[in-house]
N, C-alpha and C positions, 0 to 999 in steps of 0.2 A: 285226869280227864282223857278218854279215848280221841285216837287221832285216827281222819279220815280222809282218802284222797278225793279230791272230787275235780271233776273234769267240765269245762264249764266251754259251748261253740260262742266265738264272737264270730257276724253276720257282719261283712263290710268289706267296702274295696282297701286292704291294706293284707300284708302279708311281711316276712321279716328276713333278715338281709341272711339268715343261713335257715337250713331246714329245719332245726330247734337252737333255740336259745335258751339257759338256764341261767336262772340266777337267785338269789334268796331277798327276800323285804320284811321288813318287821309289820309286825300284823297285831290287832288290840290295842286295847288301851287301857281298860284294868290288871289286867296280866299279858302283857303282850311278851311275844315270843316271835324268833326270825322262820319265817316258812322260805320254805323249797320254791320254786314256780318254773313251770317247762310253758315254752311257748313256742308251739308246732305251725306251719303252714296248712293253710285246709282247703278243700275247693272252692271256699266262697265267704273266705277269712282265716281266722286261725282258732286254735284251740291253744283253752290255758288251763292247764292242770295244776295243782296247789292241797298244802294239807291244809286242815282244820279243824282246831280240837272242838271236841261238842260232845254233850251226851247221850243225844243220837243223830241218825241220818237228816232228821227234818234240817234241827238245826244247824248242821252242817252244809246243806247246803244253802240254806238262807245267811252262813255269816261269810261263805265264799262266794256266792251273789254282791252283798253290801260290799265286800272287800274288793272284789274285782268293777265293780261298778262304779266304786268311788276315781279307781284308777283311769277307766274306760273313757269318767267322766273330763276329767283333766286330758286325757288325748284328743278327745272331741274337738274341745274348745280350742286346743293346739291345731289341730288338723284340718277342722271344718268338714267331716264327712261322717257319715251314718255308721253307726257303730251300733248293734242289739248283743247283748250276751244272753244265752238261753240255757238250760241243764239237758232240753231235751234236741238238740240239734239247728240245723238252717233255719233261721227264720226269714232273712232277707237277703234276695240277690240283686249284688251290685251291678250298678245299670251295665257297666263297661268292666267285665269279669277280667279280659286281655290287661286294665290300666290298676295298678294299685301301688297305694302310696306306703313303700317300704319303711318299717317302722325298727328303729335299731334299737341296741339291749339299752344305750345307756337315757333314752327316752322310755323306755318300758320301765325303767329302775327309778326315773324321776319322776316317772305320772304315778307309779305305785306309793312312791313314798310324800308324792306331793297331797294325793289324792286321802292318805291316812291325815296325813296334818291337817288338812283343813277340813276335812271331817270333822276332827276333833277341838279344833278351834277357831274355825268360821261355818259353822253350821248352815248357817242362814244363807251362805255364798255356796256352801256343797249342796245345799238342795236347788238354788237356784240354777248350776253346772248338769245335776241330773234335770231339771227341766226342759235344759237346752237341747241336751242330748238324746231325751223322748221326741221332742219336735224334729230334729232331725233327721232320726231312722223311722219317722211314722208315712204309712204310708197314707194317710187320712187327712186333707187338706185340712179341714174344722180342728183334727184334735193337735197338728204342730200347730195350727195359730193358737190354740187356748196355751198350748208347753209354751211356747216362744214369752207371749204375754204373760206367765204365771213365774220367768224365769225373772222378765221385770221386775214385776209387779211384788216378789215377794223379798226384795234388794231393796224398792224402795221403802215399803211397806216398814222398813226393821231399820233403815239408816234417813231418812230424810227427816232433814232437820226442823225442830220444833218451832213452828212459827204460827203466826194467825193463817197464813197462806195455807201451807200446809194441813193446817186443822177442817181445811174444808173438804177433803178428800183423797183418793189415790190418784185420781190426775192428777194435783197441784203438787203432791212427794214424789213420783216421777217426774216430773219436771224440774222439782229440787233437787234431783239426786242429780241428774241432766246437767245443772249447771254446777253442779260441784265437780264436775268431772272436765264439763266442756265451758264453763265462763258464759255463760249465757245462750239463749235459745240462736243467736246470726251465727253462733261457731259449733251449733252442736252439730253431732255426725250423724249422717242419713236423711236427716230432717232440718236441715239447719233451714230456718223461720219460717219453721212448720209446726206449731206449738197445736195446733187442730189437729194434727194427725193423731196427736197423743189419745184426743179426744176421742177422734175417729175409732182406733184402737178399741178403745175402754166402752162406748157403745156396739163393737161388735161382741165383743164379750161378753154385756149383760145380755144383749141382743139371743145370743146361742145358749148362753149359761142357764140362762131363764126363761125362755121358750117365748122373746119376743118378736124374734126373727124365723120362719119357716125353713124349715132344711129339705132344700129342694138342689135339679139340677142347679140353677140362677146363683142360690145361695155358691154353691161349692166353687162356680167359676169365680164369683165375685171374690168368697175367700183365697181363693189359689192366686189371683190377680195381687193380692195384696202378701203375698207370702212372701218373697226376694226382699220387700223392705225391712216388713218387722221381725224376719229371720238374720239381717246383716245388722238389723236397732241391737237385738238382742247382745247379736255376738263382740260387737264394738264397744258395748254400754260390759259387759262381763271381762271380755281381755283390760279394759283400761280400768273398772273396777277393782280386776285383780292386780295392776302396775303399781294406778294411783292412787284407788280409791280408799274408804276408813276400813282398814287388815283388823286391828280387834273388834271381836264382837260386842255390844254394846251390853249392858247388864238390862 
């Protein structure tokens, strides 16, 4: 199969502790093979170059997108800041160009290979890490609240456990998953004996999702107002997911 370099701009405040850093990560998973990856400094993040084999251009750069995204996505969640990878250049500039958070090789080497694993055997947790990480380089109030809540909402969706409770919908399996994590709603994080908010949450959702709430100025301050909570629900209910929470994926 033909090998292709492809050169991929990540968009963020972070930059790395020499002017390139190289190093190799194993890539696939029906025939995987160890690639190259350079990882240069750029004016408004870095560039990461890398091969992949494909049998043509399209799909080379779509399998070094998923590849490098899945990594990106695991830094995120590590770092807590806006991170976009594009083929075609800038897409976002960080608020504070002068402050960036140096990103060294042997975290680049962890997020790569952590970011293949669980790919490949928490699906449902790697898609919920790219959720996160759409919410937090979006510049669109509306669309990080729906990523933030779709980062929930699709963790609890696939793990909360089978009860009459639960049978009644996706609030009452996020709130399951909640206390599987944190022991009950007086210790949970962000909201602890705020079990409404979950609610709150879940009617803006349908509210936007489904054209029951009007997208006006009002709307967008109202959503922006509520963005610091269910953007820290998220990231707290994900890190302790990925410490404590159920690692195999369920059949």
């Amino acid at each position: 199969m033909p090998e292709w370099e492809v050169v991929l701009s990540v968009s963020g405040p972070i930059t790395t502790e020499d002017r390139e850093i190289k190093f190799r990560s194993e890539k696939g998973y029906v025939d995987p093979f160890w690639t190259s990856i350079s990882v240069k400094r750029a004016l408004h993040g870095v560039v990461i170059s890398l091969v992949a084999r494909a049998d043509n251009q399209s799909d080379a750069n779509d399998a070094a997108l998923y590849f490098v995204g899945q990594a990106l996505d695991i830094l995120c969640l590590k770092i807590d800041l806006p991170l976009y990878v594009s083929l075609t250049g800038t897409q976002i500039r960080p608020v504070n160009d002068n402050v960036r958070r140096i990103v060294r090789l042997n975290e680049w080497t962890d997020c790569f290979r952590d970011g293949r694993e669980i790919g490949n055997t928490r699906p449902t947790y790697s898609r919920a890490l790219s959720w996160y990480r759409k919410g937090k380089s979006s510049e669109d109030p509306i669309d990080a609240f729906l990523s933030y809540w779709s980062a929930i909402e699709g963790i609890s969706s696939r793990y909360a456990r089978d009860t009459p409770r639960t049978s009644r919908g996706i609030v009452n399996k996020i709130c399951d998953c909640f206390d599987q994590l944190w022991q009950g709603v007086e210790t949970w994080k962000i909201i602890p004996n705020k079990a409404n908010a979950v609610n709150n949450f879940y009617n803006r959702r349908n509210g936007i999702s489904h054209g029951f709430i009007r997208i006006d100025v009002e709307t967008v301050k109202m959503i922006s107002s509520e963005l610091p909570e269910i953007s820290k629900l998220a990231l707290e209910f994900l890190r302790d997911w990925h410490n404590q929470g159920i690692n195999p994926e369920p059949l």
